[in-house]
Backbone as ProteinMPNN parsed JSONL, in Angstrom:
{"seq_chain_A": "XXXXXXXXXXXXXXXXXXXXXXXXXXXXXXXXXXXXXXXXXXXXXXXXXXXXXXXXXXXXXXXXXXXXXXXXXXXXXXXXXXXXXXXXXXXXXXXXX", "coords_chain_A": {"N_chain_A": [[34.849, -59.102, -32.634], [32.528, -57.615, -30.585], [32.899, -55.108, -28.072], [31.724, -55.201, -24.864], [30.496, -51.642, -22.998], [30.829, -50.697, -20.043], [28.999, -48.166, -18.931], [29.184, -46.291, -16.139], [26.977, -45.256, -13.12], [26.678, -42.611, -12.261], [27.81, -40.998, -14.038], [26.249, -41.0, -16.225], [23.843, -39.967, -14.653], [25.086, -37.256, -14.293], [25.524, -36.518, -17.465], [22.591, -36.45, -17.604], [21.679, -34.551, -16.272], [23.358, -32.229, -17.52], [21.539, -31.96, -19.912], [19.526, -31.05, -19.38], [19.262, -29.413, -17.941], [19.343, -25.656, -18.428], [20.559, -23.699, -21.403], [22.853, -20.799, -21.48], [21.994, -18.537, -23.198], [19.456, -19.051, -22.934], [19.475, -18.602, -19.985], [20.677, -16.303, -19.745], [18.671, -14.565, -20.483], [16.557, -15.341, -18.972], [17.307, -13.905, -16.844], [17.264, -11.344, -17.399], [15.036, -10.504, -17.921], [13.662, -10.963, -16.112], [14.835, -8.897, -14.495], [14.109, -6.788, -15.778], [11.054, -7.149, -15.088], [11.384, -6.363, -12.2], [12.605, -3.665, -12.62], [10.194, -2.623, -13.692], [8.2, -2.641, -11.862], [9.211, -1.375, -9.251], [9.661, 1.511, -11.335], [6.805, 1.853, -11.348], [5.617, 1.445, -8.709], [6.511, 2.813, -6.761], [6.244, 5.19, -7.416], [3.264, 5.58, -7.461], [2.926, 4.99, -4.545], [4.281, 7.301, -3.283], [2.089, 9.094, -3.974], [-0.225, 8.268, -2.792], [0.587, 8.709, -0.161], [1.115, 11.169, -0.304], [-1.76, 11.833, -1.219], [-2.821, 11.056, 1.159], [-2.251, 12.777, 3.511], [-3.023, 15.389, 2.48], [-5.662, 15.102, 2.56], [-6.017, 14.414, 5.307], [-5.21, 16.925, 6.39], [-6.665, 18.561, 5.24], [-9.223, 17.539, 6.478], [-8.39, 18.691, 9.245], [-8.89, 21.116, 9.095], [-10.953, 21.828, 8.341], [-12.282, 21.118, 10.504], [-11.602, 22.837, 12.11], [-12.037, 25.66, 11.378], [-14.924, 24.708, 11.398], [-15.546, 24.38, 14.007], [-14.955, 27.159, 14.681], [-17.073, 28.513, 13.582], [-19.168, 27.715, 15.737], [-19.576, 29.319, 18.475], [-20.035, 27.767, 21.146], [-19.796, 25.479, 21.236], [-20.282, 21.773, 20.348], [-23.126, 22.273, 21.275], [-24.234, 24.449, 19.805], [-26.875, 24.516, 17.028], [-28.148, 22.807, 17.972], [-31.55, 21.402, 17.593], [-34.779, 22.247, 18.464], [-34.946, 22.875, 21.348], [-36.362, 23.666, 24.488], [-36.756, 26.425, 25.853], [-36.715, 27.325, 29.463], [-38.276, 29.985, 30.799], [-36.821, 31.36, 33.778], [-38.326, 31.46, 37.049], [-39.793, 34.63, 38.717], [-39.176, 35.122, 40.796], [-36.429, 33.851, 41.641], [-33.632, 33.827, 42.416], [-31.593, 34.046, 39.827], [-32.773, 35.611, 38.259]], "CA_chain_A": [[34.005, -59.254, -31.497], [32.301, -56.456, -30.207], [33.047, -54.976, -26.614], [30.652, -54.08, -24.164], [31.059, -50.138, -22.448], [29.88, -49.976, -19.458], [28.305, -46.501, -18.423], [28.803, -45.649, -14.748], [25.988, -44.764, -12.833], [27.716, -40.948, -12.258], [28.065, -40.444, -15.653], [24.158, -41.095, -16.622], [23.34, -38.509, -14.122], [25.43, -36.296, -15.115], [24.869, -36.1, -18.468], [20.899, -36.234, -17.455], [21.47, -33.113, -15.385], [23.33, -31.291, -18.244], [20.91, -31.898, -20.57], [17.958, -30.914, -18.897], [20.532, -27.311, -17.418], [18.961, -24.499, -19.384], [21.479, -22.756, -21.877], [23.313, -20.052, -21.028], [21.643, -17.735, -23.513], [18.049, -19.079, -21.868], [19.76, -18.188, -18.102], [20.855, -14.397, -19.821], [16.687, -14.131, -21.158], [15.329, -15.343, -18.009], [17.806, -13.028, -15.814], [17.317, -10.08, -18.265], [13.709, -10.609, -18.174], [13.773, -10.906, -14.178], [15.734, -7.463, -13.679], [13.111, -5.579, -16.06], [9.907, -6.503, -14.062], [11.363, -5.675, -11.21], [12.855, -1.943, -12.77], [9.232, -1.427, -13.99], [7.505, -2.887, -10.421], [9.801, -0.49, -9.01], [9.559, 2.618, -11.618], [5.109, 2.16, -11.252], [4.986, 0.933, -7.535], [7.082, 3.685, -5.926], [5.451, 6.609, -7.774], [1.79, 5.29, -6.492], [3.387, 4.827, -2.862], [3.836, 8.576, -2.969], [0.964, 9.857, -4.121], [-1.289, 7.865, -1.974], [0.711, 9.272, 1.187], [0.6, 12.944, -0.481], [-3.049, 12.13, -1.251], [-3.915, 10.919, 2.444], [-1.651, 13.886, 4.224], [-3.643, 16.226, 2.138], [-6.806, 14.325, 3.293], [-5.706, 14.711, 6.981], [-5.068, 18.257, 6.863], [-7.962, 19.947, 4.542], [-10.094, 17.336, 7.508], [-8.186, 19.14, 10.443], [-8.581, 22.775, 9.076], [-12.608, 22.239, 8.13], [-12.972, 21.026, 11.814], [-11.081, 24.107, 12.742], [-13.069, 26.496, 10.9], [-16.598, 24.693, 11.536], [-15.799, 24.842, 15.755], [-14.275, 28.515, 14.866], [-18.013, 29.378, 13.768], [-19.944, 27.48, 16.558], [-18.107, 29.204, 19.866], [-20.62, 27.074, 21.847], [-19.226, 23.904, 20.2], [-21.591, 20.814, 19.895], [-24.451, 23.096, 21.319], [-24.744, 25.445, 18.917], [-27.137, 24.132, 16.203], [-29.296, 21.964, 18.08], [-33.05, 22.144, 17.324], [-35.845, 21.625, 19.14], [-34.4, 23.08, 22.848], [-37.049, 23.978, 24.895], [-36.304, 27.178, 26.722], [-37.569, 27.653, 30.541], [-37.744, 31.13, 31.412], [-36.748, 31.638, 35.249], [-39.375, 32.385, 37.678], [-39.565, 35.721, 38.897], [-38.603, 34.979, 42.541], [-35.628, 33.19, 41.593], [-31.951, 34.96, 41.999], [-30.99, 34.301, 38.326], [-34.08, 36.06, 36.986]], "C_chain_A": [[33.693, -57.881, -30.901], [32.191, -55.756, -28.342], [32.359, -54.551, -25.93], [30.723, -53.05, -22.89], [30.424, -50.213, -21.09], [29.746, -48.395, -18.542], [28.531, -46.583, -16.864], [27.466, -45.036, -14.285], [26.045, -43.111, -12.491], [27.393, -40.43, -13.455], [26.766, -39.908, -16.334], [23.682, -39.91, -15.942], [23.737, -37.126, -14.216], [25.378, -35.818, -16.632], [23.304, -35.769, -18.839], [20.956, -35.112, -17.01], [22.541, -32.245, -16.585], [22.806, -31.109, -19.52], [19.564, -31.351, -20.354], [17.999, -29.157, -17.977], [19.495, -26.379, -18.72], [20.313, -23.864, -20.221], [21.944, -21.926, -21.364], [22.896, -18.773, -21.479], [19.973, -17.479, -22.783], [18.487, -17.956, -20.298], [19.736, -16.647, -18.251], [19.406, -13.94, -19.986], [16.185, -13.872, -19.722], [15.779, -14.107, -17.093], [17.658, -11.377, -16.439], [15.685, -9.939, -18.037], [12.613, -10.223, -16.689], [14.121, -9.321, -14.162], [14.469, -6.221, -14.717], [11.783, -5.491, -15.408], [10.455, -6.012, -12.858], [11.767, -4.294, -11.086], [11.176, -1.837, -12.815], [8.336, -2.056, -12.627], [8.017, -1.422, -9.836], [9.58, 0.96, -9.554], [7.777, 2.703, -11.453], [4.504, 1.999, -9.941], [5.314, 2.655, -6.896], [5.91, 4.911, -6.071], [4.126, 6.841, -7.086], [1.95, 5.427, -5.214], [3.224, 6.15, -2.37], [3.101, 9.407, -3.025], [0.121, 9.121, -3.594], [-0.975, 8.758, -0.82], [0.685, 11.132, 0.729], [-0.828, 13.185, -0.139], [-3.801, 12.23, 0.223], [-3.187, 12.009, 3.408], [-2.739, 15.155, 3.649], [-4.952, 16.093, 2.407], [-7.013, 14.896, 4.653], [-5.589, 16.029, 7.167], [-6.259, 19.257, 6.105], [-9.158, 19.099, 6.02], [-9.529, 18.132, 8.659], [-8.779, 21.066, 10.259], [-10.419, 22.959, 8.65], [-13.179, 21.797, 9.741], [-12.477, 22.235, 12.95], [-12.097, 24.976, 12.422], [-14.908, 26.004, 11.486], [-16.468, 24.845, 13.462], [-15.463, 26.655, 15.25], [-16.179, 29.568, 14.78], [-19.57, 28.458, 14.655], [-18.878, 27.875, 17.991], [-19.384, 28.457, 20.999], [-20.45, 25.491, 22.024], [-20.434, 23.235, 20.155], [-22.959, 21.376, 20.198], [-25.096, 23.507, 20.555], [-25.306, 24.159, 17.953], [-27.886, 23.248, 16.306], [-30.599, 22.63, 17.784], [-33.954, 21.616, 18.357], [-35.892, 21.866, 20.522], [-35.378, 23.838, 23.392], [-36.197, 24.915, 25.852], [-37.318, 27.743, 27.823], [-37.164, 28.7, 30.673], [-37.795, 30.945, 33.214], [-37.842, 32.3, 35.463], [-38.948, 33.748, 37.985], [-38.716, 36.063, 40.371], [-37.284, 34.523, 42.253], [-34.3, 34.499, 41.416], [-31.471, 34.938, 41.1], [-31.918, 35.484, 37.59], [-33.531, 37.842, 36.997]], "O_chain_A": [[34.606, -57.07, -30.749], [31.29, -56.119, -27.586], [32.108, -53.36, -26.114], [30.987, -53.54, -21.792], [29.309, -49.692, -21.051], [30.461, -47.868, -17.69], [27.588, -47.217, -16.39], [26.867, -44.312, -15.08], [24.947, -42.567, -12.608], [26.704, -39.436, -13.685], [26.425, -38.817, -16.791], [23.18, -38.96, -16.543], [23.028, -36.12, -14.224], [25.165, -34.625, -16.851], [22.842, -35.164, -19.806], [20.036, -34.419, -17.444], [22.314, -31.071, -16.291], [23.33, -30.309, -20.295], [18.672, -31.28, -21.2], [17.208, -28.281, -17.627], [19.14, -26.835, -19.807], [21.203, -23.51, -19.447], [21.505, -21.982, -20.216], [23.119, -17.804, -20.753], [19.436, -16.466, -22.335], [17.941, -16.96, -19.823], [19.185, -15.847, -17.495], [19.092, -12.838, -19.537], [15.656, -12.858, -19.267], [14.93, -13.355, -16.615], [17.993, -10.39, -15.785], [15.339, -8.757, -18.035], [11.565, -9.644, -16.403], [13.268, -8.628, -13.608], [14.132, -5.1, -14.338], [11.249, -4.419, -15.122], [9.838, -5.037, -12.428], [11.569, -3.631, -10.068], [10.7, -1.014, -12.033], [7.327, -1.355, -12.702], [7.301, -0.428, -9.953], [9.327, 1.807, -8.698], [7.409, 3.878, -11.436], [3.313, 2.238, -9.739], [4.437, 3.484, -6.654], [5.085, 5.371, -5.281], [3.815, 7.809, -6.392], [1.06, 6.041, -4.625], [2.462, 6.447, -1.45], [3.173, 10.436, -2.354], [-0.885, 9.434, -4.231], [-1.847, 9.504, -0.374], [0.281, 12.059, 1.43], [-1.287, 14.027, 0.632], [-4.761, 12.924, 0.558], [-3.878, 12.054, 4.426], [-3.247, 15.856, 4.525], [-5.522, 17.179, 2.516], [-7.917, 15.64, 5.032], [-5.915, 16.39, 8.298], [-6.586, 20.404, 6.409], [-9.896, 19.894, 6.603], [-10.507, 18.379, 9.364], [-8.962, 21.916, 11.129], [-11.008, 24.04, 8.673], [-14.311, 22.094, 10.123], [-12.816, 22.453, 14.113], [-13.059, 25.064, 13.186], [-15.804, 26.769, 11.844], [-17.359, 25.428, 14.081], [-16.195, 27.364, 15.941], [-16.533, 30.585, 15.378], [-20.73, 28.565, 14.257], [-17.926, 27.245, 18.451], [-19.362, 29.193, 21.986], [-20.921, 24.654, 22.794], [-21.507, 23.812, 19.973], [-23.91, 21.038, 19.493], [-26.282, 23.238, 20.369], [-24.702, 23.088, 17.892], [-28.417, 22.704, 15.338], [-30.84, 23.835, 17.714], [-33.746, 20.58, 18.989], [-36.749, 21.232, 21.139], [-35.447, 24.928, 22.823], [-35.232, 24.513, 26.502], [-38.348, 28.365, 27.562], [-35.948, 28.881, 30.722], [-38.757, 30.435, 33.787], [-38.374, 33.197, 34.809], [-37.84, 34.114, 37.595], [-37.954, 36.947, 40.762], [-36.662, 35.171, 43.094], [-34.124, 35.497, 40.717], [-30.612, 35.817, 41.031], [-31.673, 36.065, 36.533], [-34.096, 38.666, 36.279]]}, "name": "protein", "num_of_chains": 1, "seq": "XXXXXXXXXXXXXXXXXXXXXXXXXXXXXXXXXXXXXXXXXXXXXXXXXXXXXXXXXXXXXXXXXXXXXXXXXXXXXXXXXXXXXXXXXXXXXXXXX"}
């Protein structure tokens, strides 16, 4: 006569949940796989990070030293270089003249 087993409901789920677990050689791939994008995120992000802020410091200072130099050769500042300025000469009576 043949006996009939029965399965726990525990059991079923547990064996469903370690069948469906990833390996252990999968878990070493995915975690091996994980830790190299983030070395090369890391070794290609950083490098860019600093040469943007070199690039925009060097930006900021060749702009501070051409607005130095271009007031250095107007000593009138925004004046100098207009066109078109109609010049009144003073009357003759007048105490500036």
């Amino acid at each position: 006569m043949l006996r009939t087993v029965h399965v726990h409901t525990w059991s079923r789920h547990a064996a469903a949940w370690s069948s469906s677990r990833p390996s252990w050689i999968a878990r070493v791939a995915a975690r091996l796989i994980l830790m190299v994008a983030v070395l090369l995120a890391v070794v290609l992000f950083v490098p860019l990070v600093v040469l943007a802020l070199v690039v925009g410091a060097a930006w900021l200072v060749g702009r501070g030293l051409a607005r130095a130099f271009s007031a250095a050769q107007r000593p009138n500042g925004p004046l100098d270089g207009r066109r078109n300025v109609r010049v009144v000469a003073p009357r003759p009576d007048s105490p500036e003249a």
